[in-house]
Every structure is written in structure tokens, then in C-alpha cells.
N, C-alpha and C positions, 0 to 999 in steps of 0.2 A: 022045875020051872025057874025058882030063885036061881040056879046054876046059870041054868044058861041066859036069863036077863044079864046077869053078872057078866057074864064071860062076853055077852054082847056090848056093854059098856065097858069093860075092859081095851076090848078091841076099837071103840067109837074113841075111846081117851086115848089111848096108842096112837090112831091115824090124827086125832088133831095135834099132837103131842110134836108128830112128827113137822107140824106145819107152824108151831108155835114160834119159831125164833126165824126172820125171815133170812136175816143175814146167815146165817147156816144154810138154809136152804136157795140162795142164791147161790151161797159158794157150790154146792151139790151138784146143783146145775151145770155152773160155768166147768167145774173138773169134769163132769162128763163132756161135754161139749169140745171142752180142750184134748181129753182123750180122745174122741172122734175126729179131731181134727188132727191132731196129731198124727192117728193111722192115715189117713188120707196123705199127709205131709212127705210121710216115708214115700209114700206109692210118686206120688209127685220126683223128690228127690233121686227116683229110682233107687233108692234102698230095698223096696219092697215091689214083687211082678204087680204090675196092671193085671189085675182080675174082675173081668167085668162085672160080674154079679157080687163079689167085696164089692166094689165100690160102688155100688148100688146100694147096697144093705148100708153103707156105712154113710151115702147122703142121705138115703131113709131116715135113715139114728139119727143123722144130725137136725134133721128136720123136724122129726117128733121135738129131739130137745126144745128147738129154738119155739116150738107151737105151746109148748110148757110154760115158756115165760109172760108174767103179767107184773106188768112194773107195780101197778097199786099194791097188789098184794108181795111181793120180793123187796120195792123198796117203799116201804110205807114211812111218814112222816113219822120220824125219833128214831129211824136205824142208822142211820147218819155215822154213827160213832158204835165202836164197841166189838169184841169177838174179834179182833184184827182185821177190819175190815179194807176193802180198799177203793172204795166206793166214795167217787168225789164229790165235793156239795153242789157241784154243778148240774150234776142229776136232779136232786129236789129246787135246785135256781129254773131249770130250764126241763122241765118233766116229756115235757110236746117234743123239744128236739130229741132228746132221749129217748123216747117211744121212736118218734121220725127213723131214729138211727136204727133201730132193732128190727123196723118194719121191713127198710132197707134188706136188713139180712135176711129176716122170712123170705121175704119177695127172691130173691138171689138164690138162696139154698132152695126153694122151689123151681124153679130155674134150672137148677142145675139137676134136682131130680128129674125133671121133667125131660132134658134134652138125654139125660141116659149116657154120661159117656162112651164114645164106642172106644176111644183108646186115651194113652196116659196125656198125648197133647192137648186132646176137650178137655180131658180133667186138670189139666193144667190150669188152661183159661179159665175154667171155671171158678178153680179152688183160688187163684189170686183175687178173684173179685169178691169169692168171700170173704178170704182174706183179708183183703184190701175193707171190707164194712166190719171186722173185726177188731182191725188199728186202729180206724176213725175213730169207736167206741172206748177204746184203751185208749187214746190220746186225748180226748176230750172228756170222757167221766171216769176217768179210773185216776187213783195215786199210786205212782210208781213206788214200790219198794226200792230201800238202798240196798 
């Protein structure tokens, strides 16, 4: 019985452990995200064939992601600084537009699940308007690396 209490709170400290630093776990996020977006990128570029059911699976992904994020908890007041981040102050100045801006994307990446590309042009359209709520987000609360 003491084992497995143990091993039960081993596991409960594990999964908060993993949730302790947010600014790690924003980054976690946005790399996946950027991965997802990336494959889709290629398919766009025709680097890679338009596969309808890839890119179904891969708006899916994206959209779990973006359903994952919650500002209070990824940027909570005093993450601001630290762990390399690159996360501008303008996020904790202006939190409402910040959220505004990410909703934006939900609503968009649903959207584009939703209409199902049938070939690489929909996904075209679609993938620049994510895109396009991607930059907005980079241009206004992100700090550019040199």
C-alpha cells in the first residue's frame, strides 16, 4: 500500500513538475505549433504532395495545440524575464488584446478544420490567414531575436 501511495505521488509531482515553469512550457507549445505549421508550410510551398487526410491530421494538431493555450496560466505575472524568453511586455501591458489576438487564431484554425481542404489552393487560403494571425502575434508581442 505505502508503494503504491508513493508511486501515486511520485507521478502527481512528475505531472505538476512538468507544469511548474510556464515559460518552458510556452515554449513547448509554440515549437509544436511551429512544427505543425511548418509541415503544412511545405505542402503549401509544394515541397511536399497535398494529401488530404495529412492535412487534415495536421489542422487537427494544430488546433488541439492552439485549444492548449491559456494565457493566465503560460504567461502569468513575473514570467516576463528569464529562461531566454522572448515574450514582450506588451502581453502583460495589454493581456485582453493578447488573448483577442490568439482567439483570432482559434476561430481561423477552426475554420479551416472545419471547411476540410479539398486541394493545395483552399489550403492555401487558409494557411495565409493563419498565418497572417501568427505575424500579428510575432509583431506585436514577441521580441525579435538578433
Amino acid at each position: 500500500m505505502r508503494k503504491l501511495i508513493l508511486a501515486i505521488s511520485m507521478l502527481a509531482f512528475a505531472g505538476s513538475a512538468a507544469l511548474a515553469d510556464p515559460i518552458l512550457d510556452r515554449q513547448a507549445l509554440m515549437k509544436e505549433r511551429g512544427k505543425i505549421a511548418g509541415g503544412l508550410s511545405k505542402v503549401v510551398k509544394g515541397e511536399n504532395p497535398f494529401d488530404a487526410a495529412a492535412v487534415m491530421t495536421s489542422l487537427q494538431a494544430l488546433q488541439a495545440n492552439a485549444e492548449k493555450f491559456d494565457a493566465e496560466a503560460l504567461f502569468p505575472a513575473g514570467s516576463e524575464t528569464g529562461n531566454d524568453t522572448t515574450a514582450a511586455p506588451k502581453i502583460w501591458q495589454d493581456m485582453a488584446g493578447f488573448k483577442a489576438t490568439h482567439d483570432k487564431y482559434l476561430a481561423d484554425v477552426k475554420a479551416a478544420v472545419a471547411a476540410a481542404p479539398a486541394d493545395v489552393d483552399a489550403l492555401k487560403v487558409q494557411f495565409n490567414t493563419i498565418g497572417g494571425d501568427c505575424g500579428t502575434c510575432h509583431e506585436t508581442y514577441r521580441i525579435k531575436k538578433d
